[in-house]
N, C-alpha and C positions, 0 to 999 in steps of 0.2 A: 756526444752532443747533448747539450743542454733538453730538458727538456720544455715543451712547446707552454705558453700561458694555459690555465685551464680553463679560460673563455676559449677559446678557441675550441673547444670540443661542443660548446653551447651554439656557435654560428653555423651554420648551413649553409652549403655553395646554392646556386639557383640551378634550380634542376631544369629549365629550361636552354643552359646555356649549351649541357649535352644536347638539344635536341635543335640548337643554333650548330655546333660544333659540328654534327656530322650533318647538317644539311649544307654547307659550305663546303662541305669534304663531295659532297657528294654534286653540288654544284659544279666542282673542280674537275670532279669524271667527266659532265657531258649531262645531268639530269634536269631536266626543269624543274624549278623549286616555287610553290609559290608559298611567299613567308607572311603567316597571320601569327606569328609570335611573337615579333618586336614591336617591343612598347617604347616605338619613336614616331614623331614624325617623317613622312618619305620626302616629305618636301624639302628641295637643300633651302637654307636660310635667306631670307626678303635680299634680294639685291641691295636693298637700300643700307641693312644693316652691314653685309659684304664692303658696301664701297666707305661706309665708316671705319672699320677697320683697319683697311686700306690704308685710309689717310690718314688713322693714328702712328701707323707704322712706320709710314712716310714723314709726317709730322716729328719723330722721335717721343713718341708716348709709350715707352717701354720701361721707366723707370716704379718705384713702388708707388702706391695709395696710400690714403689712408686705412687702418687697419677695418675701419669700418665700411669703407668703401669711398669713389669719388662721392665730393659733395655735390655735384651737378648729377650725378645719374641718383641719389638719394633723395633729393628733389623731383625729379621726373619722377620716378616711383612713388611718392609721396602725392605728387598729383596725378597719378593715373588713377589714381579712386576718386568717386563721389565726392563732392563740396562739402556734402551733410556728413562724410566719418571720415575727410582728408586728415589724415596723419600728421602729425610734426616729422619733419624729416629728419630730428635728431632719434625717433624712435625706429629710422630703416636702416638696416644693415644689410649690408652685399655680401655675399657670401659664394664660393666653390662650391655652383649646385644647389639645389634645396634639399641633398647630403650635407654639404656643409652647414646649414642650418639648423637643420635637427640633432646634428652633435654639437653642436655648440650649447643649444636649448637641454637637452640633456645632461651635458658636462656641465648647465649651470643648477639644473634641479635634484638630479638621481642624484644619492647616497646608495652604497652598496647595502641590497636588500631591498629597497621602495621600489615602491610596485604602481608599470601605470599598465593603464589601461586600453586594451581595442581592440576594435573590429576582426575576425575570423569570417572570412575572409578578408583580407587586406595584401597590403604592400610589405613582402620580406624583409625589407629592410629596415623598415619601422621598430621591429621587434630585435635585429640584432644590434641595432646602433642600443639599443637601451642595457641589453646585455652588457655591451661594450664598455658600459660605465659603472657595470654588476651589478645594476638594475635586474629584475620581475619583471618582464612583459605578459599580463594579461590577456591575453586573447580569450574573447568573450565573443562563443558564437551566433552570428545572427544568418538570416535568411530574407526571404519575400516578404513575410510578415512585418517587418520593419525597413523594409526597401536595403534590406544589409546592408544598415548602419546602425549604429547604438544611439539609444533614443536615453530620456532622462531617468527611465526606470530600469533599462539595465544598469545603468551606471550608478545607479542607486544600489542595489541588486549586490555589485560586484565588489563595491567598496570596501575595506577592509582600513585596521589601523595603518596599513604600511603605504597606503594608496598615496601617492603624490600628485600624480595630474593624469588626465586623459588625453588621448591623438584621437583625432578624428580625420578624414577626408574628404572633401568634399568639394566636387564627384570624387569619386571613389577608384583606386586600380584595386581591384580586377572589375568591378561593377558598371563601374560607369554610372551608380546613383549618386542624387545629391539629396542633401539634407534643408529642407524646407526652412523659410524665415524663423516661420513661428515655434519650430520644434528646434529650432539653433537655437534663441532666446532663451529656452527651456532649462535646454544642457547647459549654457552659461550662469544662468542663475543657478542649478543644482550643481555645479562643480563649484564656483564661488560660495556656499552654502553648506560644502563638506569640507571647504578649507581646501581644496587642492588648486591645480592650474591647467588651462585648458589651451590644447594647439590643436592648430585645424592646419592641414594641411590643402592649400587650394593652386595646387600648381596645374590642376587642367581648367580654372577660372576663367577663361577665356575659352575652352571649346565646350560650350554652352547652348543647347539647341534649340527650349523655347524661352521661358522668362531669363532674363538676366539674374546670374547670381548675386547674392549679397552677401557679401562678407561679414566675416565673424566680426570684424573688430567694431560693428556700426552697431554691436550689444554692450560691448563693456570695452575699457581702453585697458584692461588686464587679461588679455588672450593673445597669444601668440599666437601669430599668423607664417604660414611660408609656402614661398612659391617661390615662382622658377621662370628662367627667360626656354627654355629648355621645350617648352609642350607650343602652348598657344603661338609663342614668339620663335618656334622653329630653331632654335638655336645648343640641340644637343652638346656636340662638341666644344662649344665653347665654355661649358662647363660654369654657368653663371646661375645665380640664384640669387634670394632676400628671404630677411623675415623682416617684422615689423612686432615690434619687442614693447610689454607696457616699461612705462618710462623708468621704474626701479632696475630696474635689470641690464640697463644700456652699461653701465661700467664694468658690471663683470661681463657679460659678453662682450665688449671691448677688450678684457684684460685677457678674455679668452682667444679672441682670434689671433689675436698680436704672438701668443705663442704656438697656437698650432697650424694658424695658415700664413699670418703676418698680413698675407692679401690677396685680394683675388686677383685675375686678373688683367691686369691693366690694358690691353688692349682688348679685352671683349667687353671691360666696362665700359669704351669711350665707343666700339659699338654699338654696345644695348643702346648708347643714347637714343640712337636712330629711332628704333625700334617705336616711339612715342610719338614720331611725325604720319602727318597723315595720309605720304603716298604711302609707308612700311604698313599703317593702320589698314589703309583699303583692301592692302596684299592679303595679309593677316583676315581680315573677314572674310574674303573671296575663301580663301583655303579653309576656315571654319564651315563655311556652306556645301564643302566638295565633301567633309566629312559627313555631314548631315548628312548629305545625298549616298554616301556608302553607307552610314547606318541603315537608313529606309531601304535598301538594299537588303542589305546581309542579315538584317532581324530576323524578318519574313519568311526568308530563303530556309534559315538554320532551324524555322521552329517548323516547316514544313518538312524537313528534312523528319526531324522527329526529335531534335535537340529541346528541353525545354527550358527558355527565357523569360521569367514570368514575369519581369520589372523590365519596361522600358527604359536604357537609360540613359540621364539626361543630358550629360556629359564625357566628354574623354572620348577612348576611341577603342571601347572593347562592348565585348559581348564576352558575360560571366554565363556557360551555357551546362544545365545538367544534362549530362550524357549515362546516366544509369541505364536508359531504353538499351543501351550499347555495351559498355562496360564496367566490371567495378574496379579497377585499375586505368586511373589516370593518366601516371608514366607509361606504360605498355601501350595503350590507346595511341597515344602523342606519336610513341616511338611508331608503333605500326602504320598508323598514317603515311609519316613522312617515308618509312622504307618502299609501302607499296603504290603509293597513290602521288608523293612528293610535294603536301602538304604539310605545313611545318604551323603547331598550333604549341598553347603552352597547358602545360600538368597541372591540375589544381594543387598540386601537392606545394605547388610555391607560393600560395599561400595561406596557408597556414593548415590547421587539421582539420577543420569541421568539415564533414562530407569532402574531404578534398577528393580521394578518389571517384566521386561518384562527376567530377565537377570538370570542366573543361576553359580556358579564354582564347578567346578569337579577336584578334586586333585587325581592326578594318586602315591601318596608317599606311596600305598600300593602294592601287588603281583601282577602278571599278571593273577594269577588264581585266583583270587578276584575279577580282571575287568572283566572279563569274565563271572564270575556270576554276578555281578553287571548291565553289559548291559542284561545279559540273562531276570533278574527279569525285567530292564526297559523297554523291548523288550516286554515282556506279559503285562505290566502293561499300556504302550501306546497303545497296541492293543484294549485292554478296551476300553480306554477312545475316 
């Protein structure tokens, strides 16, 4: 047998899926499982987007898009922002996922060797799709201190000749922080300032719990944005996402999608339409408020426990919790939980290395009566220990 690409020795599976994998197994026996480690929402998708699908299907909307996406659902996206930083709709693209986005974005920047940059703790995936194009992923650790996110002086800090562009997130997985107007500004000017290019990745933009976020792109029309129908819009499975690309770069990310996806698709885009009407809207904030309400829950709960949360965070639907008081083995932790207790949480080890052992994430994207018994078992179970 051939042997396997040597990227592939650089990617890491998610080590959370073994501690999905046998709590489903273990579902299957007869266990009660309550799961704080899936980073979805529990909600199946707004009726309203459901019955659009529906009617594409029925309609015969099954054939291709354009590679960049329907022109009606790239307009709607284009006016679900602000008046004051609405986009040109020829700068949205539809993409498979806010995955597909960021390989795209990548496939158009990395050269094998350039190096970008981000967040330790962050999102796994971040760092392997860069790989994937024999890119240097940077992981540059942050903490409390900077609400674990990179601010303008790491990025400063970290910069080197080979730097291409920085990721950022915001809100954040695993954190749940966001990154302030005035300190987004910042990073925009010092990334445009080093010569590189800056994407933000805002796919939890919409589960936002006190001020409204602002988007990157209302700093500079040279930052890539991407997000997802996927978090806010409840629409996992249907596997839909965007970016919104400064206006040089739309033809080769055209020339790019047309060969690796050709298009998304077509029946979840003529869904997503829905999504921008304002019974799917009402839906949609109702379910953001029910999040809320399990955060003010589960903060509390977890730092009583003795977990410590030192950032509020503003967004998303995790709680990034140090578990040091407890263990220094992250995976072991996770694993022992769910064996004895049948709480299913995720290993900091998935994202990235800084203090990842000492580190633990708790997703609140199930019931409130589920958290409930969830802290109830960790409650007995730390008494133990």
């Amino acid at each position: 047998m051939k042997p396997f690409a040597g990227r592939l020795a650089r990617i890491e599976p998610f080590h959370v899926m073994d501690i999905l994998a046998r709590a489903r197994a273990m579902e299957a026996q007869g266990r009660s499982i309550i799961h704080m480690e899936i980073g979805e929402p529990d909600f199946p998708t707004a009726p309203g987007i459901v019955q659009a699908g529906i009617a594409a299907l029925q309609a015969g909307h099954t054939h291709y898009t354009p590679s960049l996406g329907l022109p009606a659902l790239r307009a709607a996206i284009a006016a679900s922002y602000p008046a004051d930083v609405r986009p040109d709709p020829a700068r949205v693209v539809v993409t498979p996922g806010a995955s597909g986005a960021l390989q795209l974005i990548f496939a158009a920047l990395v050269n094998p060797g350039d190096q970008v940059l981000m967040a330790d703790p962050g999102y796994p995936c971040n760092r392997h799709f860069v790989r994937l194009f024999e890119g240097e992923p940077v992981s540059v650790p942050v903490d409390d201190a900077t609400t674990y996110q990179l601010n303008a002086d790491l990025i400063r800090r970290h910069w080197t000749a080979r730097t291409v562009a920085v990721l950022l997130a915001s809100p954040s997985n695993p954190t749940g922080t966001l990154i302030e107007t005035g300190e987004m500004a910042e990073i925009v000017r010092t990334v445009e300032q080093l010569g590189g290019v800056l994407i933000v990745d805002e796919i939890y933009h919409g589960l936002v719990y006190a001020n409204e976020a602002v988007t990157a792109i209302a700093h500079s029309p040279e930052v890539f944005v991407v997000n997802s129908f996927s978090k806010y819009y409840g629409m996992t499975g249907w596997r839909l996402g965007w970016l919104v690309a400064p206006p040089a770069y739309i033809p080769a990310i055209d020339k790019l999608a047309q060969n690796i996806f050709l298009a998304s698709s077509t029946v979840a885009q003529h869904a997503a339409l829905a999504a921008f009407t304002p019974a799917v809207q009402e839906v949609l904030a109702q379910r953001r408020d029910i999040f809320r309400e399990r955060r003010d829950y589960l903060l509390p709960a977890l730092r009583e426990l003795g977990f410590r949360v030192p950032v509020v965070p503003q967004g998303a639907f995790y709680l990034y919790a140090d578990a040091s008081r407890f263990t220094d083995d992250s995976q072991a932790f996770a694993l022992d939980l769910l064996e004895r207790i049948g709480v299913a949480i995720t290993p900091g080890l998935d994202f990235g290395s800084y203090r990842a052992a000492q580190h633990v994430r708790f997703s609140y994207a199930t019931t409130l009566e589920n958290l409930h018994e969830g802290v109830s078992r960790l409650r007995k179970y730390l008494g133990r220990i």
